[in-house]
C-alpha positions in Angstrom: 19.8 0.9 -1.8 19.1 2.7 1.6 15.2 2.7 2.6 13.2 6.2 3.0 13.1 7.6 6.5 10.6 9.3 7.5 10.2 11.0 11.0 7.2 10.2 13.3 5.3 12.7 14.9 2.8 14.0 17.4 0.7 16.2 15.2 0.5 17.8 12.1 3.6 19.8 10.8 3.5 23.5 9.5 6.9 22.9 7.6 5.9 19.5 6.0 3.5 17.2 4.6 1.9 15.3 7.3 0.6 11.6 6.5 -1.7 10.6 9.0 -2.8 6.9 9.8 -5.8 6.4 11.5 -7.6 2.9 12.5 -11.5 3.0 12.3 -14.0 0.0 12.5 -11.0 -2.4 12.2 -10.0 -0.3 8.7 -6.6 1.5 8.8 -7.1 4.8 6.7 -4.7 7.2 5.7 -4.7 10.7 5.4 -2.2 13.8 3.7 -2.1 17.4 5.1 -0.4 20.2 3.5 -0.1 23.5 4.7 -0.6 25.8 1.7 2.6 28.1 2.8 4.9 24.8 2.4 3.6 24.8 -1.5 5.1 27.4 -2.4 1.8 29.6 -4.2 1.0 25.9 -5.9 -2.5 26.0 -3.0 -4.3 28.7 -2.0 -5.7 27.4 1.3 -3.9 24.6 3.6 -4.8 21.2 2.3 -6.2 17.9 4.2 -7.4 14.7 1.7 -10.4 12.6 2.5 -9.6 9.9 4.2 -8.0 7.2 1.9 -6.7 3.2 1.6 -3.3 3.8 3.5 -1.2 2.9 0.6 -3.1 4.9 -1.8 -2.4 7.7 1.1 1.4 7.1 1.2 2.0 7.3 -2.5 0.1 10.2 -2.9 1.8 11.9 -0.2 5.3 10.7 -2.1 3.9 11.9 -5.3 3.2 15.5 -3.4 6.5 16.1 -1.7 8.1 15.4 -4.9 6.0 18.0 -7.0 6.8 20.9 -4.3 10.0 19.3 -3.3 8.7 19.1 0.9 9.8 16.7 3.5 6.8 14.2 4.5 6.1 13.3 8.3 4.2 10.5 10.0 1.4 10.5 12.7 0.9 7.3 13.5 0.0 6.8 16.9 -1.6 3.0 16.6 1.8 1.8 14.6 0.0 1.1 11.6 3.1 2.0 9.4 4.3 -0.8 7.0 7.9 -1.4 7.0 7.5 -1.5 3.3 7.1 2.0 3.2 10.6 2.7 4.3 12.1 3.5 7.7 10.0 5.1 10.4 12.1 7.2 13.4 11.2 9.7 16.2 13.3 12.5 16.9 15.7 12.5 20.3 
């Protein structure tokens, strides 16, 4: 079975979900942003969780692109992303 990909990026994306993980105080958080165009009349204003355990973050972010059927993208810049997760690329 082929692992996820998922494509790393810069900054938040107006044509995905962005998952954003963040290190603070030695704890790595995670974080899911939505734009509420992208959901397709399911929210009414753009959307950004609370800050989350990273896993926690990840799944809910899965969960989420499922229900509106939207790609999910990665800010990571301090490489906190766990290979378990799936693959994670940058764009040429």
């Amino acid at each position: 079975m082929a692992a996820n990909r998922f494509e790393q990026v810069d900054e938040a994306q107006a044509d995905a979900i962005t998952l954003t993980l963040i290190q603070r105080d030695g704890e790595t958080l995670g974080r899911i942003a939505c734009p509420a165009e992208l959901a397709g009349g399911h929210l009414v204003n753009d959307f950004v969780s609370d800050e989350m355990e990273p896993k926690e973050a990840f799944r809910s972010a899965v969960r989420l692109a499922n229900e509106i059927q939207a790609p999910i993208v990665v800010e990571d810049g301090a490489g906190l992303w766990q290979d378990e997760w799936g693959v994670l690329y940058r764009e040429d």
